[in-house]
C-alpha positions as CSV (number, residue, x, y, z in Angstrom):
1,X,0.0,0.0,0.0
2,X,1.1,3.3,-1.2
3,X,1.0,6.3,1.3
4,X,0.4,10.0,0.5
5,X,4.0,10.9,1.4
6,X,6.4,7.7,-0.4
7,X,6.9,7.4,-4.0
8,X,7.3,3.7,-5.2
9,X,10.7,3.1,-7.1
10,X,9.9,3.4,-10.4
11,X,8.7,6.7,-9.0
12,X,11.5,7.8,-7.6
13,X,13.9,7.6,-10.3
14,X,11.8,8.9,-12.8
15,X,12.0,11.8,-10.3
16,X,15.4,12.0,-10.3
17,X,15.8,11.4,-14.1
18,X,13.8,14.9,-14.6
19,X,15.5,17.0,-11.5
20,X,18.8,15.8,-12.5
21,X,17.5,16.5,-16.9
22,X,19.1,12.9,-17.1
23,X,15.8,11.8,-18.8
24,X,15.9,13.1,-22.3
25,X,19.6,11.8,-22.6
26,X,18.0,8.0,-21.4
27,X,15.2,8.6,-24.0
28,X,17.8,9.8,-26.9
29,X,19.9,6.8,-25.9
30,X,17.0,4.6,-26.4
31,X,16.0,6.2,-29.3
32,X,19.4,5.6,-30.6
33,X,19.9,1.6,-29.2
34,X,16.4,0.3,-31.3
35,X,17.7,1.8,-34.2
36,X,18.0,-1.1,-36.2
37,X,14.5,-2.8,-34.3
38,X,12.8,0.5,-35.7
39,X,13.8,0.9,-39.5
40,X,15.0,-2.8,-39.9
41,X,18.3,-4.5,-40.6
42,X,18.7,-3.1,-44.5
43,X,18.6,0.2,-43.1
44,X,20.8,-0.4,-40.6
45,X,23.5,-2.4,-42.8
46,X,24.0,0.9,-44.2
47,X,24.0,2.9,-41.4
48,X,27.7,4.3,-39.8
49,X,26.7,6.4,-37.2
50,X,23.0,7.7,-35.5
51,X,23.3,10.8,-32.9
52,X,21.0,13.4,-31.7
53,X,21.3,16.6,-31.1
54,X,19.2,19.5,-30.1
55,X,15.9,17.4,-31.1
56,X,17.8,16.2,-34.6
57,X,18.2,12.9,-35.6
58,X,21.6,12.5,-37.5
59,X,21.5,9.7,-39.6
60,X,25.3,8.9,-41.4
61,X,24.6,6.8,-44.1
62,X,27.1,4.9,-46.8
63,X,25.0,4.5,-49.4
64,X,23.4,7.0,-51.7
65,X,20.5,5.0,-52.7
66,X,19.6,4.2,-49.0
67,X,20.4,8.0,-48.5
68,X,17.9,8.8,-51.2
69,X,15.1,6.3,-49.8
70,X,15.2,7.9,-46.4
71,X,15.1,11.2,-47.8
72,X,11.3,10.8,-49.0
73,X,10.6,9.0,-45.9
74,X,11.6,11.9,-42.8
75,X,8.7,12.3,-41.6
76,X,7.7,8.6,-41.2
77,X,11.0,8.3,-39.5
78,X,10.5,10.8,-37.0
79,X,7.0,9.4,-36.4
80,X,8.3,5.8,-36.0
81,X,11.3,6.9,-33.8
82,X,9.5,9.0,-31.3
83,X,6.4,6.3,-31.1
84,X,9.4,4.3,-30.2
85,X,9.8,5.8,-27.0
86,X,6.3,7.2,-26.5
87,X,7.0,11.2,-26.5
88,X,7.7,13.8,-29.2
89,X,12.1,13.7,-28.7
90,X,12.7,14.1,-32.8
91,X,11.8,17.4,-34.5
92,X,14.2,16.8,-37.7
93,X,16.0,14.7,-39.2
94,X,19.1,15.3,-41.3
95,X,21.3,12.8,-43.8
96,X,24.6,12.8,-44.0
């Protein structure tokens, strides 16, 4: 039984996660980590490097075909990525 003045765990930390602004890093991480669960393994073959910064989604790619795919498909990507994690964390995305 849960009293008016205790948190449970799961609580607790996601308490600290937001005082501390250590929960968007965990969410970007995440974001970042199912990569290759969210646009598949073809995707990902071709992939060198996925970072975010400032709500962008930087997407290093060796292959201009693949680059030229995901550049009709941004917006689907951002919608995939941040359903991935539950909250709006990607605004952009660019290809490099």
């Amino acid at each position: 039984m849960k009293r008016n003045n205790q948190q449970t765990l799961g609580e607790a930390i996601s308490e600290m996660l937001r005082v501390f602004g250590l929960q968007q890093k965990l969410d970007e991480t995440k974001l970042i980590a199912s990569w290759e669960k969210v646009m598949g393994k073809t995707i990902a073959k071709h992939t060198t490097r996925v970072y975010i910064s400032k709500k962008k989604l930087f997407i290093h790619l060796n292959s201009s075909a693949a680059r030229q795919t995901l550049s009709f498909e941004k917006e689907k990507i951002i919608s995939l990525m941040n359903e991935e994690v539950g909250k709006q964390i990607i605004e952009e995305v660019v290809l490099l």
